[in-house]
C-alpha positions in Angstrom: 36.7 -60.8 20.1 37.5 -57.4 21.4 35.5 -54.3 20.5 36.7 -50.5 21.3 34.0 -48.2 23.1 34.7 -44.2 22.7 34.0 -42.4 25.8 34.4 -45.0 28.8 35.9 -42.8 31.7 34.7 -44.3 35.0 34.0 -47.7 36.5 30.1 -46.8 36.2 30.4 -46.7 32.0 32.0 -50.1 32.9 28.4 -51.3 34.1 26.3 -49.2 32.2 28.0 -51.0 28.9 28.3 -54.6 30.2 24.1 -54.3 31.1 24.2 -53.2 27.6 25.8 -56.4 26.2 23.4 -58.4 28.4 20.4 -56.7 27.0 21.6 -57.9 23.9 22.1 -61.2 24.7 26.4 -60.5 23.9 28.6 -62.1 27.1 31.9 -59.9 28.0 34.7 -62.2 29.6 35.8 -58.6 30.6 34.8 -55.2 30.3 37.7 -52.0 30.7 37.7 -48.7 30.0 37.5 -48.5 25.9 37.4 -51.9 25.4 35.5 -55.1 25.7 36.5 -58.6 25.1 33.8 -60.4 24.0 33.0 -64.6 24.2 31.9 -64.3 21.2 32.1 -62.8 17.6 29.8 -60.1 17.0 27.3 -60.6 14.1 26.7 -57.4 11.9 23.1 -56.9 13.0 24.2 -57.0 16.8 26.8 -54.7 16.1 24.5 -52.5 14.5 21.9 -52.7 17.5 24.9 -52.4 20.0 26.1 -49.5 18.2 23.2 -47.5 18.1 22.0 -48.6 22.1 26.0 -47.0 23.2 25.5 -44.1 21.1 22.1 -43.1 23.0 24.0 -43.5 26.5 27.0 -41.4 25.3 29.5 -43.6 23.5 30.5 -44.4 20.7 31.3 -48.2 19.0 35.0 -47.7 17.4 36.2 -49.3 14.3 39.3 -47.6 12.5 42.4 -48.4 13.8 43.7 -44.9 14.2 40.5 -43.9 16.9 41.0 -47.1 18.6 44.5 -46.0 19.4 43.9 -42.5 20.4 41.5 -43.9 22.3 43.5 -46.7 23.9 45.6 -43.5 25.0 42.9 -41.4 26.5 42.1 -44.1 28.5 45.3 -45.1 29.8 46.1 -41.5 31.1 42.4 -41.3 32.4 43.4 -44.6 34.6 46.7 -43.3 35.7 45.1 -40.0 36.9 41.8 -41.0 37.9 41.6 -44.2 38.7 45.6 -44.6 40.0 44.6 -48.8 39.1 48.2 -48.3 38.6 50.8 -46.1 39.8 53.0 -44.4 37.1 57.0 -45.7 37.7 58.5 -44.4 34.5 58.1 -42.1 32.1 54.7 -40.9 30.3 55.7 -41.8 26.9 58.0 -45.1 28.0 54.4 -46.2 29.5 52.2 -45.6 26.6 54.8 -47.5 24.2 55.3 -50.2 26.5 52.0 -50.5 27.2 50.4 -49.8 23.1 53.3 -52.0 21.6 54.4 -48.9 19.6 57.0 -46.5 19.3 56.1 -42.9 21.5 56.8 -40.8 18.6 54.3 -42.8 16.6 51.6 -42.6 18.8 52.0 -39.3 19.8 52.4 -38.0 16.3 49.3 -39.6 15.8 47.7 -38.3 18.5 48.5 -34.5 17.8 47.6 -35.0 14.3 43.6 -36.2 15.4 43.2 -34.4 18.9 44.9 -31.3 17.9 47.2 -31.4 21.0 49.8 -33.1 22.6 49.7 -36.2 24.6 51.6 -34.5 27.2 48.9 -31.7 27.0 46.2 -33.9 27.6 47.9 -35.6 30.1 48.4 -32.1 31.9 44.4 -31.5 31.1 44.0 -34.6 33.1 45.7 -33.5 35.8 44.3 -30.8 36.4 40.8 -31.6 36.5 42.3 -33.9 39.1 42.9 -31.4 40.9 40.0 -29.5 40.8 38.0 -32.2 42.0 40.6 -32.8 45.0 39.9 -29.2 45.6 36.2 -29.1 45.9 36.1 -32.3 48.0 38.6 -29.9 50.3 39.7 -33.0 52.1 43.6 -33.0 50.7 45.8 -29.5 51.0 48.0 -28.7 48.1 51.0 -30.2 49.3 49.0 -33.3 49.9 47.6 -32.9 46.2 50.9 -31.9 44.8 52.3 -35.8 46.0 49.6 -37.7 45.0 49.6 -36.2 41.2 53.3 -36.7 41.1 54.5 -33.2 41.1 57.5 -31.9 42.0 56.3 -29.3 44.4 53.3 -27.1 45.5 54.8 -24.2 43.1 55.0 -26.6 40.0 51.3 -28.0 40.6 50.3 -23.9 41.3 51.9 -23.0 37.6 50.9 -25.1 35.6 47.2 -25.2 37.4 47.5 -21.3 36.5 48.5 -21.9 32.8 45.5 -24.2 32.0 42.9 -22.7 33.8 43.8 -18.7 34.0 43.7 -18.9 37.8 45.7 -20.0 40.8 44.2 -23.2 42.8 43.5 -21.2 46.2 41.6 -18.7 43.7 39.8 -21.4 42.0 39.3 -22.8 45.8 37.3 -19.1 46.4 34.9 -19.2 43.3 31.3 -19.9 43.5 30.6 -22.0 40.6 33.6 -24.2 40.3 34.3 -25.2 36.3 35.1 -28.5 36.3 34.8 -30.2 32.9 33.9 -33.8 32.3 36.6 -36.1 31.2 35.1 -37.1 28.5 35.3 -33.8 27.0 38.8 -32.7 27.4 
């Protein structure tokens, strides 16, 4: 049985939900960012115990179709520019179709009509908080950043790092307090 888990950004949330299932007494056969496969069915009372033990660490138990697959996409852009568990050969929506078994214009559709923006905007989001992380480690320069994001050029990663966040990287490099947000809030 598989189960959908809001709010599963990093290979920690992996852990922390798969102790979770133990707790429980619930065996995973494998645990992935949003989503669990599960040896066995879940019984109402375990979901309900499950559900409320996720939401006190942050997530959420997911059950309507429509949040499992915006979902599904958050957390396939958060592997591709996080995690790089896979390296992105085509296109963004080619990926996400092939990848969800539906049509792009579907999902993304779909995706502006619950999220309020685009796919490709949250993509971009992504991306950018990428990048401000590469930043403050301050081991990478932009050039280096620029090629392992996938962008064109140093001038296309500067714009568009501009456009979302009001200010250029080497500025955002300068500030004090560095505003990073946490992926599970973009």
């Amino acid at each position: 049985m598989k189960i959908y888990i809001k709010n599963m950004v990093c290979n920690r949330c992996n852990i922390v939900v798969k102790s979770e299932l133990e707790k429980i007494g619930l065996h995973a056969v494998s645990v992935q960012l949003g989503e669990v496969e599960l040896l066995e069915d879940l019984k109402n009372d375990e979901k309900e115990i499950l559900s409320k033990r996720l939401h006190a660490l942050g997530f959420e138990l997911l059950e309507d179709k429509i949040r499992i697959t915006i979902e599904r996409i958050k957390n396939l852009i958060v592997n591709l520019v996080h995690h790089k568990d896979i390296e992105l050969k085509t296109n963004l929506s080619y990926y996400l179709s092939e990848q969800l078994g539906q049509d792009y214009n579907v999902l993304s559709n779909l995706f502006s009509e619950v999220e309020g923006k685009t796919i490709e905007h949250y993509f971009i989001t992504q991306k950018i908080e990428k990048v401000k992380e590469l930043i403050m480690y301050n081991e990478f320069t932009l050039s280096e950043i620029a090629i392992q994001l996938n962008y064109t050029d140093v001038a296309h990663l500067s714009n568009q790092f501009k456009k979302i966040t009001g200010v250029t990287p080497t500025h955002f490099k300068q500030l004090k307090e560095n505003n990073r947000l946490q992926i599970d809030c973009l």
